[in-house]
C-alpha positions in Angstrom: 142.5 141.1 80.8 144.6 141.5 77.5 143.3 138.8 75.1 146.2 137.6 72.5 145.1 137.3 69.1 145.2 133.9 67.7 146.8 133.0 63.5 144.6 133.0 60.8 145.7 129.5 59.8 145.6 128.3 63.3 142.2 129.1 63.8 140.9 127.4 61.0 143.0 124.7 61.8 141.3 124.9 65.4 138.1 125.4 64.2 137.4 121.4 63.3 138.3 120.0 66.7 134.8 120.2 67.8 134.4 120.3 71.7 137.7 120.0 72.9 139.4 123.5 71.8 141.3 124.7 74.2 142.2 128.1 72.5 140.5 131.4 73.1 137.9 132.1 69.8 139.3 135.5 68.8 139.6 136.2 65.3 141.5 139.2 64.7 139.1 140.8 61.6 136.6 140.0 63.5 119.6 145.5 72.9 118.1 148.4 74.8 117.4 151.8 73.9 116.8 154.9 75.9 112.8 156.0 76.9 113.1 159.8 75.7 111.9 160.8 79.2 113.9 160.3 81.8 117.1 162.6 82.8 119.7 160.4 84.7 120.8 156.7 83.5 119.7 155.5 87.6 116.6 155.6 85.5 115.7 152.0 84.4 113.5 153.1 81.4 117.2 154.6 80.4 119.2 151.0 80.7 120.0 150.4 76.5 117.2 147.9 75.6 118.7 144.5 74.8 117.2 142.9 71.7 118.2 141.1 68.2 116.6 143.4 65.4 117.5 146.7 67.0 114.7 149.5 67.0 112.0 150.6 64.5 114.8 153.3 63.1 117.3 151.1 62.8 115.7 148.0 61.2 115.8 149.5 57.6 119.8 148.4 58.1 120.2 147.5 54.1 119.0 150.8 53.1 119.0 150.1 49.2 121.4 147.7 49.2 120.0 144.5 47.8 120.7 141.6 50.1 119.8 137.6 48.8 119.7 135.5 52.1 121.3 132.1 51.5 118.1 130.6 53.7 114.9 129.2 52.3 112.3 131.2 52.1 109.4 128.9 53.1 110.3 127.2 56.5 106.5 126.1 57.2 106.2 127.1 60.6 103.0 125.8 62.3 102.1 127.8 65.6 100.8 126.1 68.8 99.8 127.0 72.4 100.6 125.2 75.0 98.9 125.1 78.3 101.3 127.0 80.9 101.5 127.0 84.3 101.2 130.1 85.4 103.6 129.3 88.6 106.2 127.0 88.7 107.6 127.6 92.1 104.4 127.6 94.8 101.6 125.3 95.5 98.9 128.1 96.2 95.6 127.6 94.2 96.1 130.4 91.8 99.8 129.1 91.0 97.5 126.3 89.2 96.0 128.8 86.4 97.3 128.3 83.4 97.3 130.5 80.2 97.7 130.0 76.4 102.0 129.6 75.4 102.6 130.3 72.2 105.6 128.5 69.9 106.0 128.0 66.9 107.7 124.9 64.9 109.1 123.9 61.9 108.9 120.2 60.6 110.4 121.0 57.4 113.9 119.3 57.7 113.1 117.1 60.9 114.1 113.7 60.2 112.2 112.4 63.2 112.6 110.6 66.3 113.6 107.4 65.2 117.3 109.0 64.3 117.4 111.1 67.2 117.5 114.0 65.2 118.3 117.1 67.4 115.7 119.8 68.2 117.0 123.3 67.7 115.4 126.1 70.2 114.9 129.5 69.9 114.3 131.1 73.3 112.3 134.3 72.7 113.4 137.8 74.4 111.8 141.2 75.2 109.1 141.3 72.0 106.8 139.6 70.1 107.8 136.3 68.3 106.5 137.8 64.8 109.5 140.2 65.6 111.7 136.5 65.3 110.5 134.7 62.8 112.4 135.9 60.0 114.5 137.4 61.5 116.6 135.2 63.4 118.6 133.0 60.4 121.0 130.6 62.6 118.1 127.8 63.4 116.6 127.9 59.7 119.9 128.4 58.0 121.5 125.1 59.4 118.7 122.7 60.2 119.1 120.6 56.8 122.6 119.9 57.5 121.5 118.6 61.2 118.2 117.1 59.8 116.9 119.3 63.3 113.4 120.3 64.1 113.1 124.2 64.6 111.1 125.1 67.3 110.6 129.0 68.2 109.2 129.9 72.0 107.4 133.4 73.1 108.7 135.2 76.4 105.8 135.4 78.9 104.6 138.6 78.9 105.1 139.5 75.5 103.1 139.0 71.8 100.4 136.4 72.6 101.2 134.8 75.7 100.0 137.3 78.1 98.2 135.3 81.1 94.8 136.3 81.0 94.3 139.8 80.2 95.6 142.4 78.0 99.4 144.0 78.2 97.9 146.7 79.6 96.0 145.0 82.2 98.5 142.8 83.2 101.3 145.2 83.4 99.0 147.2 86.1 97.9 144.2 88.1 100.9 143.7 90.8 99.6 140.2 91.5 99.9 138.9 87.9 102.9 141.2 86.9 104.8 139.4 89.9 104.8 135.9 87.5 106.7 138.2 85.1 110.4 137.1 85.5 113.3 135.3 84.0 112.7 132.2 86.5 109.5 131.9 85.5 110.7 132.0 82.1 113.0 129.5 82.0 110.5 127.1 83.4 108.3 128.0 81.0 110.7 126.9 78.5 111.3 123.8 80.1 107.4 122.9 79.9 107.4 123.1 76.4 110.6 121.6 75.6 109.5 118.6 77.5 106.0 118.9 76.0 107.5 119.1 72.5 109.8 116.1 73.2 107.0 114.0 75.1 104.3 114.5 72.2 106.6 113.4 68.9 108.3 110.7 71.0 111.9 112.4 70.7 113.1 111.9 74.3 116.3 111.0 72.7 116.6 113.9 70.5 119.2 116.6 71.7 118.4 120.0 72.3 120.2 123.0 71.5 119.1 126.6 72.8 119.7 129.3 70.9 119.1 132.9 72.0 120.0 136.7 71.4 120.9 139.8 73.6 118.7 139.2 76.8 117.5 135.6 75.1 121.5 135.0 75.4 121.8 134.9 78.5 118.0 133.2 79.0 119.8 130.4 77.2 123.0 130.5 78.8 120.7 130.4 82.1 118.9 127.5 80.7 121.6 125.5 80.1 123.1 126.2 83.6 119.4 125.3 85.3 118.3 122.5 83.0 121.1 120.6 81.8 118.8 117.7 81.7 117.0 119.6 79.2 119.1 121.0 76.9 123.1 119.8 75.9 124.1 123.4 74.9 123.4 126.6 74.2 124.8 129.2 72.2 124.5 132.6 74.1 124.5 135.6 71.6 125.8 139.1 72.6 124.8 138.1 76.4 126.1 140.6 78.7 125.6 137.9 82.1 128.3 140.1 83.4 126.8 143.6 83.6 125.1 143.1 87.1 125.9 143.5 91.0 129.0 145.7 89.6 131.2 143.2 87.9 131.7 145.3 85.0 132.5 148.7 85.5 129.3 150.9 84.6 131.0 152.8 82.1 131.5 149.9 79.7 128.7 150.1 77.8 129.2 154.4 77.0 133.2 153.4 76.8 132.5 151.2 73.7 130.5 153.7 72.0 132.6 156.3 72.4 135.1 154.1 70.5 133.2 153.2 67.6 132.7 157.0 67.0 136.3 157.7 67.6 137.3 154.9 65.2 135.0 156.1 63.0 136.1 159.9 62.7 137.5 162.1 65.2 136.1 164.9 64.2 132.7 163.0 64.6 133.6 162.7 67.9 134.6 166.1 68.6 131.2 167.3 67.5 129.3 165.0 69.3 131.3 165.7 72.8 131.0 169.4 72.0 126.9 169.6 71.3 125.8 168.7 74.9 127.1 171.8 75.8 126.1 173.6 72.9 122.6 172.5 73.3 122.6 173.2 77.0 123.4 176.8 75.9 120.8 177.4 73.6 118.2 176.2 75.4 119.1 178.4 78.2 117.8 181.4 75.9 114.1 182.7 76.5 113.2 181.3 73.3 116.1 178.4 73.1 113.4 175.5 73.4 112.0 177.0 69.6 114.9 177.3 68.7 115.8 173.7 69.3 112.9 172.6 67.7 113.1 174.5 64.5 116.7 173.3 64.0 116.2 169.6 64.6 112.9 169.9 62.9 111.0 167.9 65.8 107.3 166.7 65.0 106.2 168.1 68.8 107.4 171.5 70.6 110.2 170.3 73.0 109.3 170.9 76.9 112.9 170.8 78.1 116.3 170.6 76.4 116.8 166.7 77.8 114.2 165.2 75.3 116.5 166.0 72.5 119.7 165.1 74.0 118.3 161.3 75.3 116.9 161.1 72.0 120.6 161.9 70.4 122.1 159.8 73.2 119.6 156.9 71.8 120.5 157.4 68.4 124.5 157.1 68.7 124.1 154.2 71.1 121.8 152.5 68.7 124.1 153.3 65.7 126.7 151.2 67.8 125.3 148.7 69.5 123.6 147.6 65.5 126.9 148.9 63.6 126.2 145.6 61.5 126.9 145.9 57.2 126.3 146.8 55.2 124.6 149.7 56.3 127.6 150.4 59.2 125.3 153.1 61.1 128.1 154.7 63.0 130.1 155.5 59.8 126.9 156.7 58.3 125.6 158.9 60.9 129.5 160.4 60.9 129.3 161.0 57.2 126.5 162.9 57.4 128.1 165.0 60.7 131.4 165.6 58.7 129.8 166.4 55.1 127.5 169.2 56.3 127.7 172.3 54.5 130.5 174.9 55.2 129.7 177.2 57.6 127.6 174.9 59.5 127.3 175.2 63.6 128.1 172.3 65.9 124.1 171.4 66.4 124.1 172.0 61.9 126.3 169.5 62.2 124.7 166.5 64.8 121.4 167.5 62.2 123.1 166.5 59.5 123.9 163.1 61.3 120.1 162.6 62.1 119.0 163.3 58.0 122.0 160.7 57.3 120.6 157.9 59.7 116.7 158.3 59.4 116.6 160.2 55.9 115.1 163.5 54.6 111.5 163.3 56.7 108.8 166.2 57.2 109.9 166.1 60.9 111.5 163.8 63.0 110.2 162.1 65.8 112.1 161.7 69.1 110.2 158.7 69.8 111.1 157.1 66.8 112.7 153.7 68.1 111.3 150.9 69.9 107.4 150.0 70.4 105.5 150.6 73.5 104.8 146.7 74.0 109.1 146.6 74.3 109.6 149.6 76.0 106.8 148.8 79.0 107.6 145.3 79.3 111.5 146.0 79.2 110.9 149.1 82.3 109.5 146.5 84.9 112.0 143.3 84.1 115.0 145.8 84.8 112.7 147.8 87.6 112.4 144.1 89.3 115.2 141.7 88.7 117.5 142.6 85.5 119.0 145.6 87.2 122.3 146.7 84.8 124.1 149.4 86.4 124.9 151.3 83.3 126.2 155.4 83.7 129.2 157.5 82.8 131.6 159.8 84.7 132.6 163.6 83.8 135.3 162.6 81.1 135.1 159.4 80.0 133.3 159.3 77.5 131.7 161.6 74.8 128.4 161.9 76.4 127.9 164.3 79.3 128.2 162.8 82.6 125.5 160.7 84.4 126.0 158.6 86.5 124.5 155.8 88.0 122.5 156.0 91.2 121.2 153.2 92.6 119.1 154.9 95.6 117.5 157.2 92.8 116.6 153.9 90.7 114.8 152.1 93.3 112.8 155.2 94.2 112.0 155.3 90.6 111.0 151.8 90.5 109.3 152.0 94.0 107.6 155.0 92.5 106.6 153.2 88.9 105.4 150.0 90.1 105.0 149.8 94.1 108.1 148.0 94.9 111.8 147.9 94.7 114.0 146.0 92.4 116.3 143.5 93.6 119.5 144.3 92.3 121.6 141.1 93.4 118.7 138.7 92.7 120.3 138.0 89.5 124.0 137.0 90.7 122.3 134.9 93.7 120.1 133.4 91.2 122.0 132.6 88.1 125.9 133.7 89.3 128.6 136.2 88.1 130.6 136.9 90.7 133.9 134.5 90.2 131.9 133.8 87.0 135.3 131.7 85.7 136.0 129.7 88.4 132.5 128.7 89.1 131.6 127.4 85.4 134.8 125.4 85.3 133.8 123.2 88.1 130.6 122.4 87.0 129.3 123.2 83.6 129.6 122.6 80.1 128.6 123.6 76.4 128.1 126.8 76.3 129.1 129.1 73.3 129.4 132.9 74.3 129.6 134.9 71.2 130.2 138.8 70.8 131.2 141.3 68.5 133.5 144.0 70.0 131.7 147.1 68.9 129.1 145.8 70.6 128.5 148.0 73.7 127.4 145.1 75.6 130.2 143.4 75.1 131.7 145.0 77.9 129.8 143.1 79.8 130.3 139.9 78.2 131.9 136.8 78.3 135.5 137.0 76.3 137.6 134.4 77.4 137.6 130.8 77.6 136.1 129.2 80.4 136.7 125.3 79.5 137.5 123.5 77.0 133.3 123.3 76.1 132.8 127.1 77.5 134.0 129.0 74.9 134.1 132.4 73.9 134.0 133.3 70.0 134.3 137.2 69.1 134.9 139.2 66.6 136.4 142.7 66.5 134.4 143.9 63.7 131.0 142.4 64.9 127.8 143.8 66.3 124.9 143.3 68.8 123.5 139.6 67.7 125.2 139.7 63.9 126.2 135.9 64.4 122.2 134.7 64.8 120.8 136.7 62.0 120.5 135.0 58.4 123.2 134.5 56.2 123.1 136.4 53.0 125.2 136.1 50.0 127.4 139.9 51.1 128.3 138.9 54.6 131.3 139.6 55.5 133.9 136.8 56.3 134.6 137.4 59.9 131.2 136.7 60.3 130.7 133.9 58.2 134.0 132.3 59.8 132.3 132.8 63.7 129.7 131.1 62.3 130.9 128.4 61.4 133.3 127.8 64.2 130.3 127.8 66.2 128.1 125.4 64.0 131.1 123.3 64.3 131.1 123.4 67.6 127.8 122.4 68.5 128.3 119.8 65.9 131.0 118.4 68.0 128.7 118.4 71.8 125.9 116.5 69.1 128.4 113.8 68.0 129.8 113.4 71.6 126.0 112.9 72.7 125.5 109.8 70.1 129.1 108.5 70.8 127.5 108.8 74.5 124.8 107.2 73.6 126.3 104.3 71.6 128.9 103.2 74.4 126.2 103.1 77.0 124.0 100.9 74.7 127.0 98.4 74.1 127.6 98.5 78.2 124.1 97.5 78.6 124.9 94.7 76.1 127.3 93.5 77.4 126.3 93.0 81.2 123.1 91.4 79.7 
């Protein structure tokens, strides 16, 4: 659907009418990574990681440029576990167990109960929650102005709330690892929130849940499952539309290609010529060496595909965390275009590794996300979050793969005993008719993107209601709109910010207008 782009001076204009905007968020200036082992993108250790900070390579993303974050340094945070129930949805003996829930809070600009001050949320994704403190700036950068309590929750699964036994163990125990899902999840959350609320005496207090990249669609889940719970959600970079088929499963390769192309053609060229080139050499007697010599690899290479899922991981990286001032996909095409004269096609796609990672000793293809991530991540989308991501023969720059969905479940089936459920999540949670379902019955829910954003091909970009809203940018990457705001952002992004902020300030005011006329009712009948 072709989105009109709204007027600078309208937008702003739009921008202070709080919950009732009716126009489409677009302003006009306006996280998975590929396993290095598996051939064909049926594979699920191959669907693009979702996730906030991006990968171990790509988390450097100031390089030397000095940034000064506009949010206090020292936000206090106290950690706590809470006693979870290991199963929310059975009554057998062992759904009784509970295990150790961590979250973490932050008292620092609460100004209590007694003014109902609002409790901002954080719903942890696919890592640890040392990977969000810090790291996530939208709770911390504008709980003064809403005198909110911060409060940070860990995925199941992940960092210290592991039920029972180490990753490891619990990852190779089908009986526990079957309490790993986003249901269970949610309810998790729910607990907390509740537990949270219960214990300061804050049942007043709204809630708003924030979350990133799989956490954004967690929260726009949560808001859809437990409105009681929480009044809105704002639902970063979410791709709740990349599932059972709704989006076509070369969106996410489509939107890379893009970037590149935008960036430089001749980038592009080179990168759509060196699968073949590679192919080539490697058919040699001695083209793995070869190979390995030229990309300077820290380990020999057993066959030609570690190298190119390792480059196909580093250009989809590069775009789906294309966030300043760094700008990955400009920088890896620099250093394609500004190799020296005389330099081959694979010279070339070398050059663009040095650029991105730097001069190294050697370079590792396993450079990017940890194993915690990576093993967690491979049985979520081998059970429920099945994203049918691949590519046809000439569509995009990357050579064709793609996806099967018989060769995925035997994969899973093969990995972990059983088959993933690849329409669990549209029976669960809905997609399908996405827009005409939401507009009946829900409410305040922000869907943010930025459009070179791979996954934003399978997100949200319209209107939905006048409280489900869509606010993009064209210029804006995975999660950019949740991280901390520093002095050098640019002002598409400080402007989507805002716009948001203003409208969850407007579902906050119409909660204690709420609030108000239903005390004076009760007045008055008494």
């Amino acid at each position: 659907m072709e989105i009109k782009q709204k007027k600078p001076v309208l937008l702003k204009k739009m921008a202070t009418r709080g919950p009732r905007i009716q126009a489409l968020w677009h302003l006009p200036w306006l996280v998975f990574l590929f396993s290095t082992t598996r051939v064909f993108c049926a594979s699920p250790s191959k669907v693009p990681r979702l996730g906030v900070h991006g990968p171990y390579g790509a988390r450097n993303h100031l390089g030397k440029v000095k940034v000064q974050s506009l949010a206090p340094s020292d936000q206090e945070f106290r950690t706590f576990y809470y006693n979870q129930t290991l199963d929310h949805f059975n009554y057998r003996p062992e759904s009784y167990k509970t295990f150790q829930h961590r979250y973490v809070v932050s008292f620092k600009h609460w100004r209590g109960p007694d003014t109902m001050a609002p409790i901002f949320v954080y719903l942890g994704e696919e890592s640890s929650l040392n990977d969000d403190l810090g790291y996530i700036g939208i709770l911390s950068d504008n709980a003064a102005r809403f005198g909110a309590l911060q409060v940070y929750i860990e995925h199941r699964f992940y960092g210290e709330s592991i039920p029972f036994v180490s990753r490891e163990e619990a990852l190779k125990d089908a009986n526990l690892r079957g309490y790993f899902s986003s249901a269970q999840t949610l309810a998790d959350y729910a607990e907390v929130i509740l537990h949270i609320k219960k214990k300061h005496s804050a049942d007043s207090s709204p809630v708003i849940v924030f979350g990133g990249s799989y956490g954004g669609m967690l929260a726009a889940w949560f808001r859809l499952k437990y409105p009681h719970v929480a009044l809105g959600a704002l639902a970063s970079s979410a791709p709740v539309l990349y599932f059972d088929n709704i989006t076509p499963s070369n969106g996410y390769y489509t939107v890379v290609t893009k970037d590149f192309k935008e960036s430089s053609e001749s980038c592009y060229k080179t990168i759509k010529q060196s699968w073949f080139e590679i192919d080539k050499v490697a058919a040699k007697a001695d083209g793995l060496s070869i190979l390995q010599k030229k990309f300077n690899t820290c380990k020999p290479l057993e066959a030609a595909t570690e190298l190119k899922n390792f480059l196909d991981s580093l250009f989809s990286v590069a775009a789906q965390y294309d966030r300043p001032p760094r700008y990955p996909v400009d920088l890896v095409c620099k250093g394609i275009d500004s190799a020296p004269e005389g330099s081959d096609v694979l010279d070339r796609i070398f050059s663009g590794i040095v650029a991105y990672f730097g001069k190294k000793p050697c370079y590792n293809l396993d450079a990017f996300f940890s194993s915690e991530t990576l093993e967690g991540w491979t049985w979520q989308t081998c059970s429920e979050l099945v994203i049918p991501i691949g590519r046809g023969s000439n569509d995009t720059m990357f050579p064709a793969e793609p996806f099967d969905l018989k060769e995925y479940i035997e994969e899973c089936k093969s990995a972990f005993g059983v088959p993933p459920r690849p329409h669990w999540i549209t029976t669960y949670y809905g997609g399908h008719h996405f827009k005409e379902v939401l507009r009946r019955f829900g409410s305040n829910i922000i869907f943010s993107n930025g459009l070179r954003d791979p996954y934003s091909s399978g997100g949200v970009l319209e209107n939905i209601s006048d409280s489900i809203l869509a606010v993009y940018t064209t210029k804006g990457a995975h999660c950019m709109d949740i991280l901390p705001a520093t002095i050098g952002d640019p002002d598409w992004v400080v402007l989507q910010r805002n716009i948001e902020i203003e409208i969850i300030n407007g579902w906050i005011l119409k909660y204690y207008q709420d609030l108000l006329e239903n005390s004076s009712q009760m007045i008055f009948l008494h």
